[in-house]
Structure formats: C-alpha cells, structure tokens
PyMOL commands that place a pseudoatom at each C-alpha (Angstrom):
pseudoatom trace, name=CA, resn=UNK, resi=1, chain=A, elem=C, hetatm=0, pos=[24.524, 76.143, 42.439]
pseudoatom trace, name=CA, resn=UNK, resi=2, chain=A, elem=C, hetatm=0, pos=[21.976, 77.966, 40.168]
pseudoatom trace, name=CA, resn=UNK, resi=3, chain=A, elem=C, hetatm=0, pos=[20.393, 75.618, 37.713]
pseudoatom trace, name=CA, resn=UNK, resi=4, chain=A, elem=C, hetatm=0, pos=[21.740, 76.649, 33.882]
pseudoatom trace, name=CA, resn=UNK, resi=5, chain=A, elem=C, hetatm=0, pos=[19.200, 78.861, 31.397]
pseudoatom trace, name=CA, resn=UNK, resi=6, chain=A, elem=C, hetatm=0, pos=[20.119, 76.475, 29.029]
pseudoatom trace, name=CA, resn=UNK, resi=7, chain=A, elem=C, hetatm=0, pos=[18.641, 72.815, 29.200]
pseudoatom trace, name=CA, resn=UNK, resi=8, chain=A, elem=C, hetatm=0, pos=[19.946, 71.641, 25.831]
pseudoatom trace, name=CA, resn=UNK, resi=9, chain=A, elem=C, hetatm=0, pos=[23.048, 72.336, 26.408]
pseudoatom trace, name=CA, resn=UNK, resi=10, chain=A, elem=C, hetatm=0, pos=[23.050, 70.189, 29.308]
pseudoatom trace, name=CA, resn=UNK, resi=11, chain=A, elem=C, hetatm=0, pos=[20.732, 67.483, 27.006]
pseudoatom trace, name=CA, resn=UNK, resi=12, chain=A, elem=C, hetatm=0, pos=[23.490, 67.824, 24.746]
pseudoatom trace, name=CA, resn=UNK, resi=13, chain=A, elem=C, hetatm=0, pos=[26.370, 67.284, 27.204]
pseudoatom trace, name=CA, resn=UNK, resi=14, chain=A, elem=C, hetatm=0, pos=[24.692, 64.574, 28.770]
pseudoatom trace, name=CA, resn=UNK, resi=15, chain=A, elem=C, hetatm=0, pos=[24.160, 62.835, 25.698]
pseudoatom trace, name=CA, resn=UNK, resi=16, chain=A, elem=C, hetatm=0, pos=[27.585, 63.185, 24.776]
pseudoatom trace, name=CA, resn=UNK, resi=17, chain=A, elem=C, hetatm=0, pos=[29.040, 61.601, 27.661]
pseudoatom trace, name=CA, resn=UNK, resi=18, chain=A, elem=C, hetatm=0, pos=[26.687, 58.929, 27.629]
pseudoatom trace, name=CA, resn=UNK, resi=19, chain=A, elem=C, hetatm=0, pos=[27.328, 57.936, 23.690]
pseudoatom trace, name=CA, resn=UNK, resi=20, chain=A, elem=C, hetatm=0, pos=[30.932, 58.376, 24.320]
pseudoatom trace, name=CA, resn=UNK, resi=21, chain=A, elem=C, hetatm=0, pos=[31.099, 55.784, 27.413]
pseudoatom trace, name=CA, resn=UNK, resi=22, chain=A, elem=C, hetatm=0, pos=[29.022, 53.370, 25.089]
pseudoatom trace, name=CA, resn=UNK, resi=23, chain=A, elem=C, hetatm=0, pos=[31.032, 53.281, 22.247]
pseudoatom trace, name=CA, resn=UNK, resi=24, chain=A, elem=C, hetatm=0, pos=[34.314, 52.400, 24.709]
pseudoatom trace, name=CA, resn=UNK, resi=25, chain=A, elem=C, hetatm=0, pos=[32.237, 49.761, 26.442]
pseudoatom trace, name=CA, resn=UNK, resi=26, chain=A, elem=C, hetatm=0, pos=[32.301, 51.851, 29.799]
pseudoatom trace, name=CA, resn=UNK, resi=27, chain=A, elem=C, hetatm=0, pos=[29.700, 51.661, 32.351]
pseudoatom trace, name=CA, resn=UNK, resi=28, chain=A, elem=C, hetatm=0, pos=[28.600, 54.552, 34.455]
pseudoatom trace, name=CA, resn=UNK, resi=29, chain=A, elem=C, hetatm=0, pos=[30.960, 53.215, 37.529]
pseudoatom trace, name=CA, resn=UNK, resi=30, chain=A, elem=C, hetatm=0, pos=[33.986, 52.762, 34.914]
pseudoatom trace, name=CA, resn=UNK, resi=31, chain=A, elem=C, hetatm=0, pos=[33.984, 56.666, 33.840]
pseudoatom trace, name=CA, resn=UNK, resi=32, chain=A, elem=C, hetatm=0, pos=[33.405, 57.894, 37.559]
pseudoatom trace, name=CA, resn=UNK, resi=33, chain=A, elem=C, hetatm=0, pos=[36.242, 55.759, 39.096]
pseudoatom trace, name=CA, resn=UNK, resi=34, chain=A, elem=C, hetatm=0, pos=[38.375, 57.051, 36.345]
pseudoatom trace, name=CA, resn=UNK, resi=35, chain=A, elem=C, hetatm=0, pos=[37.600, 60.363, 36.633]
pseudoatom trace, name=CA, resn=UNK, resi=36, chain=A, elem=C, hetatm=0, pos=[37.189, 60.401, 40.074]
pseudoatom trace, name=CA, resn=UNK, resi=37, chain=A, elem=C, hetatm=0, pos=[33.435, 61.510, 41.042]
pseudoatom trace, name=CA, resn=UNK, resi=38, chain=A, elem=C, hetatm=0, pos=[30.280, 59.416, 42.313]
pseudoatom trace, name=CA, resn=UNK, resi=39, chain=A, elem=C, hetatm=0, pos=[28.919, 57.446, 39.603]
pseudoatom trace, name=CA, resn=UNK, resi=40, chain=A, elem=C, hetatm=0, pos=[25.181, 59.135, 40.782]
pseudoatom trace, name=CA, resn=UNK, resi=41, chain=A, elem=C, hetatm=0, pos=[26.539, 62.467, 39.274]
pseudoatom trace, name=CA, resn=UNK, resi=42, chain=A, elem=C, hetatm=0, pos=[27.646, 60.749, 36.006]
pseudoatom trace, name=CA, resn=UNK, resi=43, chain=A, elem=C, hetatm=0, pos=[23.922, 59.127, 36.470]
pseudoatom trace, name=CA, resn=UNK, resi=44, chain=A, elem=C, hetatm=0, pos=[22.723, 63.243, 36.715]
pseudoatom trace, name=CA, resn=UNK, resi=45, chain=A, elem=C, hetatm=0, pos=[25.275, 64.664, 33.937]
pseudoatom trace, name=CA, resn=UNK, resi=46, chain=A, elem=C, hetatm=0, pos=[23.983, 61.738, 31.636]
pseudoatom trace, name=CA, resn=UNK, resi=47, chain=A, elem=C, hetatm=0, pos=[19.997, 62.930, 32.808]
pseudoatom trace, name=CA, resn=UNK, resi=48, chain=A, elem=C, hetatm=0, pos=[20.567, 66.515, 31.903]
pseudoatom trace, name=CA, resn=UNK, resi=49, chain=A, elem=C, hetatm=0, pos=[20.000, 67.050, 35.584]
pseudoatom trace, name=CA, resn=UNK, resi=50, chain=A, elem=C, hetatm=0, pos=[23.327, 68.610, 37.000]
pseudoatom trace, name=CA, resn=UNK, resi=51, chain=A, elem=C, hetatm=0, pos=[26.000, 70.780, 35.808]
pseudoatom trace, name=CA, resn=UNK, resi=52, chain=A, elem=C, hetatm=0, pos=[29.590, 69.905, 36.122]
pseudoatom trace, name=CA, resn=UNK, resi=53, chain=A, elem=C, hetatm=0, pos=[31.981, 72.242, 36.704]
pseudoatom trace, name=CA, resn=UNK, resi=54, chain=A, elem=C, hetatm=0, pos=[35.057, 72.577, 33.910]
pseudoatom trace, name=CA, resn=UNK, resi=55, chain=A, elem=C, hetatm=0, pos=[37.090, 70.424, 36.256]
pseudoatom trace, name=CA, resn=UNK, resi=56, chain=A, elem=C, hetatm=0, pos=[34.682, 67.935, 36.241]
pseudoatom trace, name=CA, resn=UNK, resi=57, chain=A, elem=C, hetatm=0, pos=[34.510, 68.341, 32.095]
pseudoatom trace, name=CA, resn=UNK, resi=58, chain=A, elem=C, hetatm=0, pos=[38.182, 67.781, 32.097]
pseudoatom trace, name=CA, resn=UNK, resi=59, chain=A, elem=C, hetatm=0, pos=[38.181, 64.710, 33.820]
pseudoatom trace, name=CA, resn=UNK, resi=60, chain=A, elem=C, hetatm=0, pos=[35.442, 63.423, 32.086]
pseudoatom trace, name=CA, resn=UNK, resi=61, chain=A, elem=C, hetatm=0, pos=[37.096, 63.895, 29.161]
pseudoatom trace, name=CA, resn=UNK, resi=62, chain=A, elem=C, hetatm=0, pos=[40.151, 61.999, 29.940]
pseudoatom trace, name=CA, resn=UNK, resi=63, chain=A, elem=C, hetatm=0, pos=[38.021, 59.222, 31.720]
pseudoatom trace, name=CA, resn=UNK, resi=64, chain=A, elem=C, hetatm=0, pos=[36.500, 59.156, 28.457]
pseudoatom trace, name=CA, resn=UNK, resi=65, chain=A, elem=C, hetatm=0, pos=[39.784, 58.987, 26.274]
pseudoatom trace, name=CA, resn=UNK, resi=66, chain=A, elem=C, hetatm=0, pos=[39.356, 62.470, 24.577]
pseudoatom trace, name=CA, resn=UNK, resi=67, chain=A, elem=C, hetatm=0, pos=[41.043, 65.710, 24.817]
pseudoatom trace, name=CA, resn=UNK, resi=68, chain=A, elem=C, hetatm=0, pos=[38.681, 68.364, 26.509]
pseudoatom trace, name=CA, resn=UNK, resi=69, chain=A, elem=C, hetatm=0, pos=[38.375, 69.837, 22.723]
pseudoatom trace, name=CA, resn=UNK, resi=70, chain=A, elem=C, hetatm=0, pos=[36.946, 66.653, 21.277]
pseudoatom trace, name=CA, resn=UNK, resi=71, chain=A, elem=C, hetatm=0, pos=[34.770, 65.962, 24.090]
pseudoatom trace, name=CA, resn=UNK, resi=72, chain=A, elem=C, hetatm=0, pos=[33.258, 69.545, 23.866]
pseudoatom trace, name=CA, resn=UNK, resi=73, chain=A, elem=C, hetatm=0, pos=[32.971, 69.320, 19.898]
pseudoatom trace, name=CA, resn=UNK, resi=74, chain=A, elem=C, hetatm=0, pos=[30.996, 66.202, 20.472]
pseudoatom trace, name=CA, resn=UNK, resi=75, chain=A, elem=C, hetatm=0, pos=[28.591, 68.461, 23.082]
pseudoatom trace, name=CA, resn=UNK, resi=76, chain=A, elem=C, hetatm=0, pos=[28.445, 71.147, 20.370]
pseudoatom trace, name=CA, resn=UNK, resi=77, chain=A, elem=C, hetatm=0, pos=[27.249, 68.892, 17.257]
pseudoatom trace, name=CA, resn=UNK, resi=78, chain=A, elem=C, hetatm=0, pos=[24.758, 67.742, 19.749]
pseudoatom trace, name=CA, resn=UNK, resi=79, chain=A, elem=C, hetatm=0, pos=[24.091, 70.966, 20.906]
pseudoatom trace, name=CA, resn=UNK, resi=80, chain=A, elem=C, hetatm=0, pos=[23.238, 72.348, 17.788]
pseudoatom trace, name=CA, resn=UNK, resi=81, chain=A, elem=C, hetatm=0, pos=[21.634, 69.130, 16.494]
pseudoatom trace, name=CA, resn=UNK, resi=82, chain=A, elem=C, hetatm=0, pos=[18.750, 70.050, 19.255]
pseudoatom trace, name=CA, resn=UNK, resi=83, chain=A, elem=C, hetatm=0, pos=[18.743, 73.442, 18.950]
pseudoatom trace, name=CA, resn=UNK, resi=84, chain=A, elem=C, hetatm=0, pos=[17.550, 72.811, 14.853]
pseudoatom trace, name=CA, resn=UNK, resi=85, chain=A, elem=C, hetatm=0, pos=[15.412, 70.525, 15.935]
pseudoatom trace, name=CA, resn=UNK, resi=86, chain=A, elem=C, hetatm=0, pos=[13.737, 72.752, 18.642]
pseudoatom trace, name=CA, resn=UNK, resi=87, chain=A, elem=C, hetatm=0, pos=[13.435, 75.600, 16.065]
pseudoatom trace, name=CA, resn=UNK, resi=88, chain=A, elem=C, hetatm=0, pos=[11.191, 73.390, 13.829]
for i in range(1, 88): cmd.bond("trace and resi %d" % i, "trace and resi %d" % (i + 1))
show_as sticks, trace
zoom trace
C-alpha cells in the first residue's frame, strides 16, 4: 500500500478514533475485537501510521457506536482543526 500525501488527515483520523474509544471507556483491544482487526493496527490508525481501508472505517465506526457519517464528521472537524493550525 502507498503511504497517503496527506498526514493530517491520517493525524486527524487517528485522533478521532482514539478520543472516541476514550470517551466510551474502550481500550485499544475492546474496539479491535469488536470490529474485528489486530489491536496493533488500531495501535497504527491511532499513531497516524497506517491507513485503513473504508471497510476497516466502517467497522470502526460501529465498534465505536457511530454511524460511518458521524465517525467521519468527527475526522473532518479534526481535520480541519489541523489544517488552520498548520496554516498559521
């Protein structure tokens, strides 16, 4: 897989997922056994280090209690969050 052009978005994703898990009390091993993936990916998603595929989004978002729209509204005020920041 090629690595994605766009490392905020990924800083914004993994954020996401990782304020998301906190605020339902999940650990890392809760949201991969419910979404069914390693819990060293979730480890990588949360480090900005991999890129999940939209499957993978999906299931996050259910694991996470969300619809897929939520969850990626969450990535977006995130995403753009950083990107003001980085402008500055």
């Amino acid at each position: 897989m090629r690595p994605s052009r766009n490392a905020l978005l990924l800083q914004a994703l993994g954020t996401a997922l990782k304020e998301r898990r906190n605020e339902l009390g999940l650990t890392q091993e809760d949201v991969a056994g419910a979404a069914e993936i390693d819990r060293p990916f979730i480890t990588m998603i949360e480090a900005a280090k991999k890129q999940p595929t939209i499957s993978v989004l999906w299931k996050l978002a259910d694991a996470l209690q969300l619809s897929p729209s939520d969850f990626a509204k969450r990535v977006d005020q995130r995403y753009v969050s950083y990107r003001t920041k980085a402008r500055q």
